[in-house]
N, CA, C and O atoms as a MOPAC input file, in Angstrom:
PM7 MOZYME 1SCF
protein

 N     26.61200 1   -48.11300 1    -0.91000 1
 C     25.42800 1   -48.16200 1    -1.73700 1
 C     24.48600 1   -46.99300 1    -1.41700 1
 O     24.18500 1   -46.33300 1    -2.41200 1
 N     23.96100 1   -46.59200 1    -0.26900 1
 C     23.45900 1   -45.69800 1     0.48300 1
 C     24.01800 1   -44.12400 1    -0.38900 1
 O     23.27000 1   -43.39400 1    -1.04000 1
 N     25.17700 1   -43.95800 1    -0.21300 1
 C     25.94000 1   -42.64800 1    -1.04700 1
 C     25.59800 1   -42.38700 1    -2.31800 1
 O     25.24900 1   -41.27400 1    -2.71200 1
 N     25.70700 1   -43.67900 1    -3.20700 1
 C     25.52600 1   -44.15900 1    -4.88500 1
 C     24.11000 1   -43.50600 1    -4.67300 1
 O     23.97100 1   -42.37000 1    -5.12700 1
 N     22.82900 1   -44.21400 1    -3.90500 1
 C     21.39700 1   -43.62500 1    -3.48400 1
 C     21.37000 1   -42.15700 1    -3.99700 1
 O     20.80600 1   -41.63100 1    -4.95600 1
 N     22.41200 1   -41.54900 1    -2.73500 1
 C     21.80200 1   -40.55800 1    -2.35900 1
 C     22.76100 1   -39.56900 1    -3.28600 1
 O     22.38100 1   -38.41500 1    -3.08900 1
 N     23.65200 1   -39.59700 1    -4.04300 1
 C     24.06000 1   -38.51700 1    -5.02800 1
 C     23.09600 1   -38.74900 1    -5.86400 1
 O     22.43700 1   -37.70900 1    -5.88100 1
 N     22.61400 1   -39.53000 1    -6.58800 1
 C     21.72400 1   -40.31100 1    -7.68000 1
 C     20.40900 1   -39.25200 1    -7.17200 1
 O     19.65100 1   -38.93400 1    -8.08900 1
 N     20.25900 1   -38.99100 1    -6.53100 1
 C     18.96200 1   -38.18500 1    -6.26900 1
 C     19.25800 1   -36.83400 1    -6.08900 1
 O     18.47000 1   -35.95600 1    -6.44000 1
 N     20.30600 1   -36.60900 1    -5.58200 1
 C     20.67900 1   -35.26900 1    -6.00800 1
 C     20.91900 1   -34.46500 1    -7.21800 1
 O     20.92400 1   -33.31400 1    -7.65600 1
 N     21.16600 1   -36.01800 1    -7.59500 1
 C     21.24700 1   -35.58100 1    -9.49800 1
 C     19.87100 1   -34.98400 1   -10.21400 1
 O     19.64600 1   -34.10300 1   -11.04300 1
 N     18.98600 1   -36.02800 1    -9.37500 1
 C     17.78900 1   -35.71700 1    -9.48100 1
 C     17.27600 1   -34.70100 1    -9.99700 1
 O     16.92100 1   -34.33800 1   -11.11800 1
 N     17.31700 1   -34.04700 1    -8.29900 1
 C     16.92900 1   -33.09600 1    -8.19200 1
 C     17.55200 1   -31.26800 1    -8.72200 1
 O     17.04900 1   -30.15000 1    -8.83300 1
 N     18.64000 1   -31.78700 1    -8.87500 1
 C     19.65200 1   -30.96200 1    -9.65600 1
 C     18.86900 1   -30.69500 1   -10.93100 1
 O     18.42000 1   -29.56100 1   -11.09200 1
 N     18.61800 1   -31.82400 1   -12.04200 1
 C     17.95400 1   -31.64900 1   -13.54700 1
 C     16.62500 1   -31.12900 1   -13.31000 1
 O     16.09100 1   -30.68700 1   -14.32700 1
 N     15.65500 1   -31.03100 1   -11.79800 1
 C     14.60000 1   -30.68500 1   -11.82100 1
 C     14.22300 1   -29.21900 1   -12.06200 1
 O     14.33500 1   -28.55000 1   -11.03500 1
 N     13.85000 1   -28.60600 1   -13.02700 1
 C     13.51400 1   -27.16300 1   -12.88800 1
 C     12.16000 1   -26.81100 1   -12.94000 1
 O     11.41000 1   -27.13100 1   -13.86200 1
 N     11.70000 1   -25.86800 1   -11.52900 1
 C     10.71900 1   -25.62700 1   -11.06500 1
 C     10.41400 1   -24.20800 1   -11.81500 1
 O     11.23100 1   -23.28700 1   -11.85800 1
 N      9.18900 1   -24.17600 1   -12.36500 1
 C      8.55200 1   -22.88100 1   -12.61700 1
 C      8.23500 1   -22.43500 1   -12.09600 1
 O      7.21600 1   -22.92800 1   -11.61100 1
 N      8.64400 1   -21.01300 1   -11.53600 1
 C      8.03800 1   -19.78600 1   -10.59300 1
 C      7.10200 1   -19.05100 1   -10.95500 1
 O      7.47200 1   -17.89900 1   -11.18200 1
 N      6.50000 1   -19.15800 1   -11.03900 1
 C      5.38700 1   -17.93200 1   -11.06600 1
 C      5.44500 1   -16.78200 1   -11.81000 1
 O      4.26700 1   -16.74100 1   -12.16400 1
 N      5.95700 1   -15.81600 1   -12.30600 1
 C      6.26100 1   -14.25300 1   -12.33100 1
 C      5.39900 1   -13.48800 1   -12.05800 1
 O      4.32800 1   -13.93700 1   -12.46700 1
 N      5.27700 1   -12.45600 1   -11.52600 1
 C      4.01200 1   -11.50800 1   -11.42700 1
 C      4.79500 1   -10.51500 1   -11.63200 1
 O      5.86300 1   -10.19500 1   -11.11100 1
 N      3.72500 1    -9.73400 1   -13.00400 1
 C      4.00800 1    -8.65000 1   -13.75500 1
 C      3.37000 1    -6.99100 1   -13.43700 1
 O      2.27000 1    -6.49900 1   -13.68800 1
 N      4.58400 1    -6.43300 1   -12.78700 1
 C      4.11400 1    -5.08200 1   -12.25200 1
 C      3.55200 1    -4.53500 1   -12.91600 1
 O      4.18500 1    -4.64400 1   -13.96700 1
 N      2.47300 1    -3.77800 1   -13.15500 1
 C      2.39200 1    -2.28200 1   -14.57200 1
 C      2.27100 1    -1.15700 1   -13.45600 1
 O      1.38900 1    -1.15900 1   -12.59800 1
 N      3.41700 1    -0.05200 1   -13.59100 1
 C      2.84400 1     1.01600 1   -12.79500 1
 C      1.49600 1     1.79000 1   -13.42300 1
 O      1.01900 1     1.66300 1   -14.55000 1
 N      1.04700 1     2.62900 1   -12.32500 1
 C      0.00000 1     3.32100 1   -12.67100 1
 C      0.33300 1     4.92400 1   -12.95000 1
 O      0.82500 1     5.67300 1   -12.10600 1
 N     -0.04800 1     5.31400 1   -14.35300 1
 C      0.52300 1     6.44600 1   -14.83900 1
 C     -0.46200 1     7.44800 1   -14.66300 1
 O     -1.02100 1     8.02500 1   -15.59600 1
 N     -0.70500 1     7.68400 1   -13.26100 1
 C     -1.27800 1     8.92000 1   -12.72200 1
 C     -1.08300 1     9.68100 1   -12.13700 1
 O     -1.01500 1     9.42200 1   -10.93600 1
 N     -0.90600 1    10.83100 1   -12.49200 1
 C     -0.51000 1    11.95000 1   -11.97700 1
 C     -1.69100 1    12.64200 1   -11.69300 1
 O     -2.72500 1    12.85000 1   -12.32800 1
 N     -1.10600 1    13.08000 1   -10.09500 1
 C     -1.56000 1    13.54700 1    -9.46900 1
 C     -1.41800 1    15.04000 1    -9.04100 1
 O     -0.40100 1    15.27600 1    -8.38900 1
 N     -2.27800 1    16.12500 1    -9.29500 1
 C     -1.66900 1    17.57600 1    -8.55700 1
 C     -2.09400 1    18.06500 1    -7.26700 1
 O     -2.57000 1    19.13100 1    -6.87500 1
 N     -1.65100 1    16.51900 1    -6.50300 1
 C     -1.49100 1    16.87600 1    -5.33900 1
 C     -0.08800 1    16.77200 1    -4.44500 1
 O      0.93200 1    16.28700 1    -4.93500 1
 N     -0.15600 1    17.36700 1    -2.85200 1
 C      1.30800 1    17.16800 1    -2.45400 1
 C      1.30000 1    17.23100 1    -1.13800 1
 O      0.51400 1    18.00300 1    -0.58900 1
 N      2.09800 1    16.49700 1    -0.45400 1
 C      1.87300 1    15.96000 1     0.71100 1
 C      2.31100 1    17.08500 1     1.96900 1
 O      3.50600 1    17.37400 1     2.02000 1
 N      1.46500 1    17.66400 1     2.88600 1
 C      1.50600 1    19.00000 1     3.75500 1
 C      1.09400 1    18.34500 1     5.11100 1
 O     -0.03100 1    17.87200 1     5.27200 1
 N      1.89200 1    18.33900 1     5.91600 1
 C      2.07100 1    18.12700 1     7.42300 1
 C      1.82100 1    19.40300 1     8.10900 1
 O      2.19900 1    20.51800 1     7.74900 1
 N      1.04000 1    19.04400 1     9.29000 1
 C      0.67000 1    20.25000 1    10.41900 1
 C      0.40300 1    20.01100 1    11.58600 1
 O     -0.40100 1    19.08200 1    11.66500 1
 N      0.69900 1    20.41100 1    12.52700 1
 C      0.25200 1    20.28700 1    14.04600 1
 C     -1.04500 1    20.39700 1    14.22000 1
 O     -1.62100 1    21.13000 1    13.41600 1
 N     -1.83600 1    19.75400 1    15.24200 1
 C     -3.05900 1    20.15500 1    15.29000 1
 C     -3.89900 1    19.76700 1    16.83500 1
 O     -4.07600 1    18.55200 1    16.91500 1
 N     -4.16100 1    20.14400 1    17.42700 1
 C     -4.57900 1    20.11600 1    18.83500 1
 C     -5.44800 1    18.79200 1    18.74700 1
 O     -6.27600 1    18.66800 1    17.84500 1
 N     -5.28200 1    17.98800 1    19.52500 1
 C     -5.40000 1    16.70000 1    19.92400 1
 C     -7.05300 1    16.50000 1    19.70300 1
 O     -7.55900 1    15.70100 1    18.91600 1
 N     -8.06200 1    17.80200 1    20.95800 1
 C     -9.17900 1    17.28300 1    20.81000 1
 C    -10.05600 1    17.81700 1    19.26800 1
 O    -11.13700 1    17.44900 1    18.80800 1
 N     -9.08400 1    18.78400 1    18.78800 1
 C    -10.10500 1    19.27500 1    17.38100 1
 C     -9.46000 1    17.86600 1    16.32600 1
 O    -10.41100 1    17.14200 1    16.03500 1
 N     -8.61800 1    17.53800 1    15.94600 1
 C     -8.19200 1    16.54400 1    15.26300 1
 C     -9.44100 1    15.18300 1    15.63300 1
 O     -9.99000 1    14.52600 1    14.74900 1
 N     -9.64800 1    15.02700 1    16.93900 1
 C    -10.43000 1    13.89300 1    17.29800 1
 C    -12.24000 1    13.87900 1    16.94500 1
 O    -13.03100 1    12.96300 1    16.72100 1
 N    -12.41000 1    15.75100 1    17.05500 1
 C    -13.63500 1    16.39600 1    16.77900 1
 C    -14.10000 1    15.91300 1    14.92000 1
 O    -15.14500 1    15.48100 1    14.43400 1
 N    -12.40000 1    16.34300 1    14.16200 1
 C    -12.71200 1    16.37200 1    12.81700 1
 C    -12.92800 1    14.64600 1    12.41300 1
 O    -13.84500 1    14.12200 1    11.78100 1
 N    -11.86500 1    14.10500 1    12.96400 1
 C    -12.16700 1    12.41100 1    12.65200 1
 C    -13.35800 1    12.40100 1    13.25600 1
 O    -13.83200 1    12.00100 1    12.19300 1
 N    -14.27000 1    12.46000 1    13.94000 1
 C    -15.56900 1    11.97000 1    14.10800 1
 C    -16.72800 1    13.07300 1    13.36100 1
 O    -17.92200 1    12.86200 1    13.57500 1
 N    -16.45700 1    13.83400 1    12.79200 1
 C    -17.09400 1    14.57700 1    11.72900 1
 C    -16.84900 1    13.82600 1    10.55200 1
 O    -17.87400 1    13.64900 1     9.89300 1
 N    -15.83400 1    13.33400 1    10.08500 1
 C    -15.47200 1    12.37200 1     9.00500 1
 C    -16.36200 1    11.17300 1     8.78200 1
 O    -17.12300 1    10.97000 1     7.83600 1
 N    -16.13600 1    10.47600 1     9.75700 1
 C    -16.96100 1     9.42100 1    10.02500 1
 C    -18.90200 1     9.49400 1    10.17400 1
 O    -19.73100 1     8.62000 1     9.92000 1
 N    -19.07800 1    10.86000 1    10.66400 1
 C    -20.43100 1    11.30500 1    10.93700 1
 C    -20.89300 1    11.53400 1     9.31900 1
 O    -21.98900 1    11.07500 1     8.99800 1
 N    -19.88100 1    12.40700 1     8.04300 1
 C    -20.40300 1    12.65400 1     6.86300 1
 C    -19.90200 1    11.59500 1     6.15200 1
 O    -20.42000 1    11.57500 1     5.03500 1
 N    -18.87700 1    10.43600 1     6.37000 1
 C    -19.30500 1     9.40700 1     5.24400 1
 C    -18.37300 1     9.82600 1     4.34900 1
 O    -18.53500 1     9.57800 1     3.15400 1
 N    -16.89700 1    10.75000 1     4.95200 1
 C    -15.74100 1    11.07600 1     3.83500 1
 C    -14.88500 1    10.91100 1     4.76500 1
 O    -15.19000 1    10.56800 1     5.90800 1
 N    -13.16200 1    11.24900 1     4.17100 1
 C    -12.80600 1    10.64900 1     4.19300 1
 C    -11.51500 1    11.88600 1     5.17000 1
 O    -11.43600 1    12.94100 1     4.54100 1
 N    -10.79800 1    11.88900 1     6.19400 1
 C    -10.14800 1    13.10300 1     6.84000 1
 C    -10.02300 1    14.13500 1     5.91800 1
 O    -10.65300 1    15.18900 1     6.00100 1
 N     -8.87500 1    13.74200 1     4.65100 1
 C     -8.66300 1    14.34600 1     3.79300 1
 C     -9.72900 1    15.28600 1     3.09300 1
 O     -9.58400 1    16.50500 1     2.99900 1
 N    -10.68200 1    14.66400 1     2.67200 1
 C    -11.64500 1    15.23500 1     1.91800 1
 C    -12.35100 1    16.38200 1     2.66300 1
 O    -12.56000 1    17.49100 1     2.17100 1
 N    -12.75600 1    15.92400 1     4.12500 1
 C    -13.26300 1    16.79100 1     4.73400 1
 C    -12.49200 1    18.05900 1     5.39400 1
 O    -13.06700 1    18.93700 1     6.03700 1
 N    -11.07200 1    18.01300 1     5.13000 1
 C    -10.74600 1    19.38900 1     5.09100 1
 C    -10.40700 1    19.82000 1     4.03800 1
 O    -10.29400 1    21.04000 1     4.15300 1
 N    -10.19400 1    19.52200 1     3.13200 1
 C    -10.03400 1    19.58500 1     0.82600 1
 C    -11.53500 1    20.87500 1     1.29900 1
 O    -11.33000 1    22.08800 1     1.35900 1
 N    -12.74300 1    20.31700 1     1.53500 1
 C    -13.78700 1    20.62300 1     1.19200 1
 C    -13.77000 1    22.09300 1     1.89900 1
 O    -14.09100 1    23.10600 1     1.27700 1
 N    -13.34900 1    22.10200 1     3.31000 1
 C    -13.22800 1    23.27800 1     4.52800 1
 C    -12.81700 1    24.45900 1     3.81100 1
 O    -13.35100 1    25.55900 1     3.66900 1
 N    -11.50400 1    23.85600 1     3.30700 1
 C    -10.82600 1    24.95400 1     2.85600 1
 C    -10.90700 1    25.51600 1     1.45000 1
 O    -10.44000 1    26.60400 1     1.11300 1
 N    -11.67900 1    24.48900 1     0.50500 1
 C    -12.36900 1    25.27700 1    -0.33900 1
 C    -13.45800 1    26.03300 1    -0.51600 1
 O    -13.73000 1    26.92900 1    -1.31500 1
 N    -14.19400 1    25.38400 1     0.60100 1
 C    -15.18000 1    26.60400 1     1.13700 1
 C    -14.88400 1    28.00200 1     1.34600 1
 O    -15.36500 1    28.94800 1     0.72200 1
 N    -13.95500 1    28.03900 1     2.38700 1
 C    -13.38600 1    28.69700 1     3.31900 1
 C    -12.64300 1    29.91800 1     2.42000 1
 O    -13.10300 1    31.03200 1     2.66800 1
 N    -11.58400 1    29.87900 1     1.43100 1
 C    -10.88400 1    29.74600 1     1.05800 1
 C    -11.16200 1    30.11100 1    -0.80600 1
 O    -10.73300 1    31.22400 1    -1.11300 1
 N    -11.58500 1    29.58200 1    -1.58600 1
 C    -11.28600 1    29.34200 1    -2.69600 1
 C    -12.58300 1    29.65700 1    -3.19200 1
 O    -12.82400 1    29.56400 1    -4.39500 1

């Protein structure tokens, strides 16, 4: 009787279909003309520029974007 039970609920649970969720990607169609440039850089000026970063309220990146358009461009 116990078996009869317990397929009987498997049956159950077999006909049960659960709705998942979906979550719908949209990529983001931005292009960017930028590109990713790696460099060595001496330990205490790297530590100098992150706390210059933090001192002006931007962001590593930006604050050498800005250097070298100064500098530069």
């Amino acid at each position: 009787m116990a078996k009869q039970d317990l397929s009987a609920l498997i049956g159950k649970a077999k006909e049960t279909k659960i709705n998942t969720p979906i979550q719908k990607v949209i990529p983001i169609k931005e292009k960017k003309s930028e590109k990713i440039f790696s460099l060595y850089i001496e330990q205490e000026k790297l530590k100098r520029l992150k706390m210059l970063s933090v001192e002006q309220n931007k962001s590593l990146k930006d604050l050498i974007n800005d250097a070298i358009d100064k500098t530069y461009f």
